[in-house]
Residue frames as a rotation matrix with the C-alpha (Angstrom) as fourth column:
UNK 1
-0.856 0.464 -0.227 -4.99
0.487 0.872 -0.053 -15.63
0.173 -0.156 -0.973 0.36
UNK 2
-0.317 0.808 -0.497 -7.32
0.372 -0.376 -0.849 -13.04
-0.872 -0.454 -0.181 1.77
UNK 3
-0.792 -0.343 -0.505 -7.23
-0.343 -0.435 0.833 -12.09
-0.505 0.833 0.227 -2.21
UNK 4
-0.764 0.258 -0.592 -8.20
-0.324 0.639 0.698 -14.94
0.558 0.725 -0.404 -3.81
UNK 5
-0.535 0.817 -0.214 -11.44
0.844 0.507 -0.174 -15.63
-0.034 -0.274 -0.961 -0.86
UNK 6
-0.297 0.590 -0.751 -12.50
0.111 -0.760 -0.641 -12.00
-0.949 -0.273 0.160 -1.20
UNK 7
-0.548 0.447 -0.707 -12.72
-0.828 -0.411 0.382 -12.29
-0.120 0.794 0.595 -5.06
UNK 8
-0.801 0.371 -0.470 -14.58
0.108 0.862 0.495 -15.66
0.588 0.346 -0.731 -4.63
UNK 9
-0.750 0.427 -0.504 -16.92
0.293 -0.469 -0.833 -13.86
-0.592 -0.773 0.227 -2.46
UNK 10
-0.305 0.357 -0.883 -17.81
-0.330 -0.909 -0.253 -11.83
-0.893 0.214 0.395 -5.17
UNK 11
-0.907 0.043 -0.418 -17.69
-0.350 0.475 0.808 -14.11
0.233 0.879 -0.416 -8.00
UNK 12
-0.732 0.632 -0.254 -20.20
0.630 0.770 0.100 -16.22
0.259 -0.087 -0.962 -6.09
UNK 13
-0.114 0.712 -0.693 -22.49
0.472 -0.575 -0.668 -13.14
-0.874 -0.404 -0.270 -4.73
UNK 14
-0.521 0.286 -0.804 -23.32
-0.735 -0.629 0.253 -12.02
-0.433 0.723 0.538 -8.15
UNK 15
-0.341 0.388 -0.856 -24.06
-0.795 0.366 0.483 -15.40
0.501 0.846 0.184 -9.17
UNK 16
-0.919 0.239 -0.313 -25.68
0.392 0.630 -0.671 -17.19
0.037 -0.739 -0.673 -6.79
UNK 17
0.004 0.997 0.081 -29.59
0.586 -0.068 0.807 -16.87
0.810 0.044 -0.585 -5.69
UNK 18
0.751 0.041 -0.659 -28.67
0.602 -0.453 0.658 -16.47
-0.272 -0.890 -0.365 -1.79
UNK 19
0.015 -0.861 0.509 -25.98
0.595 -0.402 -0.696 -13.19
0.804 0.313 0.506 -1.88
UNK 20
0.840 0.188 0.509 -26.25
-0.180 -0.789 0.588 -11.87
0.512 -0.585 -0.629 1.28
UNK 21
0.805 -0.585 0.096 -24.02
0.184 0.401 0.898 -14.34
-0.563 -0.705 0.430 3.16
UNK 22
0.293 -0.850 0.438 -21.64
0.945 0.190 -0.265 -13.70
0.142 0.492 0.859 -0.03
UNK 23
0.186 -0.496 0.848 -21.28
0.071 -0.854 -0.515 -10.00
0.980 0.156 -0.124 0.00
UNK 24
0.868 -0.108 0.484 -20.80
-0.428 -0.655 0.623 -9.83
0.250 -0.748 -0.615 3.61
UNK 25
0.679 -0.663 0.314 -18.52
0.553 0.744 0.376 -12.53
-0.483 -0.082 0.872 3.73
UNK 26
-0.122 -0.668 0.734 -16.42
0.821 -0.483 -0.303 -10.51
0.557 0.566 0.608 0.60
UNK 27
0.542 -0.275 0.794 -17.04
-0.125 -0.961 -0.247 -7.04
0.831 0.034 -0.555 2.06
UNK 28
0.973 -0.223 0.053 -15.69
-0.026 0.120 0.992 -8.56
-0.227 -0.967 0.111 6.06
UNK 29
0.101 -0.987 0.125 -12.14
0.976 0.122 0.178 -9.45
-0.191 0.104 0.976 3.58
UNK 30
-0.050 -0.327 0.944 -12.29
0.522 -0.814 -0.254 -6.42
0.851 0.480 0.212 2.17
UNK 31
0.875 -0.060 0.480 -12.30
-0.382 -0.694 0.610 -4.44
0.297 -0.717 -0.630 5.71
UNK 32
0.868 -0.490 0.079 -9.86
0.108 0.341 0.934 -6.91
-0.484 -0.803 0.349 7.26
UNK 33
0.164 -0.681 0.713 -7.41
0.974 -0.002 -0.226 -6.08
0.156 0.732 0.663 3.84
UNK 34
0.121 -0.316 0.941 -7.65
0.460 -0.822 -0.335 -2.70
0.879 0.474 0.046 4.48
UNK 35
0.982 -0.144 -0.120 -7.41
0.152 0.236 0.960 -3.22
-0.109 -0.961 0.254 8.49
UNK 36
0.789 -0.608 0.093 -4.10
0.601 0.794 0.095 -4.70
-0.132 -0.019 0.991 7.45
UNK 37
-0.186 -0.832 0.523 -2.57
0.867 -0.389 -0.310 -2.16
0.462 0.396 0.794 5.35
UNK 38
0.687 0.363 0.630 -3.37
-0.079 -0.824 0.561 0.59
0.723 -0.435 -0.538 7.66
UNK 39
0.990 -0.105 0.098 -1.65
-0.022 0.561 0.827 -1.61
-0.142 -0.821 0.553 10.07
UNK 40
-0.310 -0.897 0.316 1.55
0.239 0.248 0.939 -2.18
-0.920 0.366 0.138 8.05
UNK 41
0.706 0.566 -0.425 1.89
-0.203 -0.413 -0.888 -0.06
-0.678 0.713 -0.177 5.27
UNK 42
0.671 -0.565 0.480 3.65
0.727 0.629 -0.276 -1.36
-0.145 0.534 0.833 2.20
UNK 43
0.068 -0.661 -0.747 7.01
0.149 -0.733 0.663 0.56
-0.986 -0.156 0.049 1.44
UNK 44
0.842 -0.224 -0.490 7.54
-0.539 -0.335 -0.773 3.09
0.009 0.915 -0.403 -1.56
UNK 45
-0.033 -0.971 0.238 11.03
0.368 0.210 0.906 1.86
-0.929 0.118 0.351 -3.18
UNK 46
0.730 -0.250 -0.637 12.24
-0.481 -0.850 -0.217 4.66
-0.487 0.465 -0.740 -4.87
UNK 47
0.638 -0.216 -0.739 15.06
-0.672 0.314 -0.671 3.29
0.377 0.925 0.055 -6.29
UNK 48
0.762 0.158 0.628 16.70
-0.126 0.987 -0.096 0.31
-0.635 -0.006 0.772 -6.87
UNK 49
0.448 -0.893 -0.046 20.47
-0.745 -0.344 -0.572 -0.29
0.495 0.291 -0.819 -8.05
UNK 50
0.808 -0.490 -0.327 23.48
0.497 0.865 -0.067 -3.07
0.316 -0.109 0.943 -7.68
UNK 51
0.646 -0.729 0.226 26.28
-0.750 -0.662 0.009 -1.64
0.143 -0.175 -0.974 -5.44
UNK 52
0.625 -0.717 -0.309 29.24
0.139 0.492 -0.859 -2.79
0.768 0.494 0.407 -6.73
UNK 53
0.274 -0.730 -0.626 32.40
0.896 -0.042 0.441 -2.82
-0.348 -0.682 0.643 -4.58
UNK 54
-0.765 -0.629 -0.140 34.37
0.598 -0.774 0.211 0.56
-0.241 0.078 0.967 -4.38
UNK 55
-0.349 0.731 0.587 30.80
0.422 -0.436 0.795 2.32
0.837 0.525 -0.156 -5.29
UNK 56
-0.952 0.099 -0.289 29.06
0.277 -0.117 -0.954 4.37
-0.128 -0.988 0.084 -2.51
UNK 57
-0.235 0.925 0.298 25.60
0.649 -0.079 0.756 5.66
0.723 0.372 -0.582 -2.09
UNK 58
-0.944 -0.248 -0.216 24.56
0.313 -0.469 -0.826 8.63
0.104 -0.847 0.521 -0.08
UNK 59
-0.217 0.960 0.174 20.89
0.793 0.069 0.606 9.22
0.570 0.270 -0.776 0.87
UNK 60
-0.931 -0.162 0.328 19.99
0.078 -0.964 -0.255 12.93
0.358 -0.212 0.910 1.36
UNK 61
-0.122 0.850 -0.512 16.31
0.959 -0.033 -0.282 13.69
-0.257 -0.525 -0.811 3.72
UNK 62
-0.590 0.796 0.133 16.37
0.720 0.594 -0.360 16.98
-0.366 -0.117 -0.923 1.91
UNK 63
0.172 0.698 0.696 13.56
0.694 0.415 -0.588 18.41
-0.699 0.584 -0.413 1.10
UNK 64
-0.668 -0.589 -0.455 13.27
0.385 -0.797 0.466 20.14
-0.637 0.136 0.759 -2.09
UNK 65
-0.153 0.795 -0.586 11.18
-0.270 -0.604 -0.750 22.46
-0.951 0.043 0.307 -3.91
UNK 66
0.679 0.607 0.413 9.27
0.283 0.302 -0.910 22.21
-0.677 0.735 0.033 -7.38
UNK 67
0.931 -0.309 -0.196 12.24
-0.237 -0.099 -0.967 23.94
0.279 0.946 -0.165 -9.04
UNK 68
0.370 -0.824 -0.429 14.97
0.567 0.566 -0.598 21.80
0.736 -0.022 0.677 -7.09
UNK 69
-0.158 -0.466 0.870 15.61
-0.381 -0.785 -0.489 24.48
0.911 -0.409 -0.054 -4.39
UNK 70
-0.806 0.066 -0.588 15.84
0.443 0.726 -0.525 23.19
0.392 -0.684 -0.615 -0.64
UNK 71
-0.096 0.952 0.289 12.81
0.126 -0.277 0.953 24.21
0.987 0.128 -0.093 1.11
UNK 72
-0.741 -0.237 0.629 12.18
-0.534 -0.359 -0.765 25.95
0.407 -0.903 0.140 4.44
UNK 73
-0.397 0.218 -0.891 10.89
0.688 0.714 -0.132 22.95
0.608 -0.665 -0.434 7.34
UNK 74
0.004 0.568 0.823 8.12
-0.839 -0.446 0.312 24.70
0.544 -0.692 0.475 9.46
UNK 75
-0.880 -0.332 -0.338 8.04
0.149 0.483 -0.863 23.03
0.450 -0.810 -0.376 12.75
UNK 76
0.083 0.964 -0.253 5.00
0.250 0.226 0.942 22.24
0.965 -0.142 -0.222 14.20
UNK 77
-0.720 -0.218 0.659 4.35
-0.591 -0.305 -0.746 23.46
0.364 -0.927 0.091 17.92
């Protein structure tokens, strides 16, 4: 919703006489959209698969290097 009134912001603030009240109006969605997803960022989904009975799935944290080696985890102090 905040979509479809920030591009009607903009539609109308190019084509309109008065465009202040439009671009601020469209840029205020466009902060409060990106307010949002700061707020609650959308998950990555890596993958994506039907588990079947008798099938398992095991999800490894890690990391590994450009040629597939694990990689040494510095610890921050």
């Amino acid at each position: 919703m905040l979509r479809r009134l920030q591009r009607l912001a903009m539609a109308r603030a190019f084509a309109a006489g008065n465009r202040r009240p439009w671009v601020i109006l469209g840029a205020s969605v466009w902060l409060l959209r990106k307010a949002n997803e700061v707020r609650k960022p959308q998950t990555e989904v890596v993958y994506r698969g039907v588990l079947e009975p008798g099938h398992t799935m095991v999800v490894d944290h890690t990391l590994v290097d450009r040629r597939g080696k694990p990689a040494k985890i510095r610890r921050r102090r």
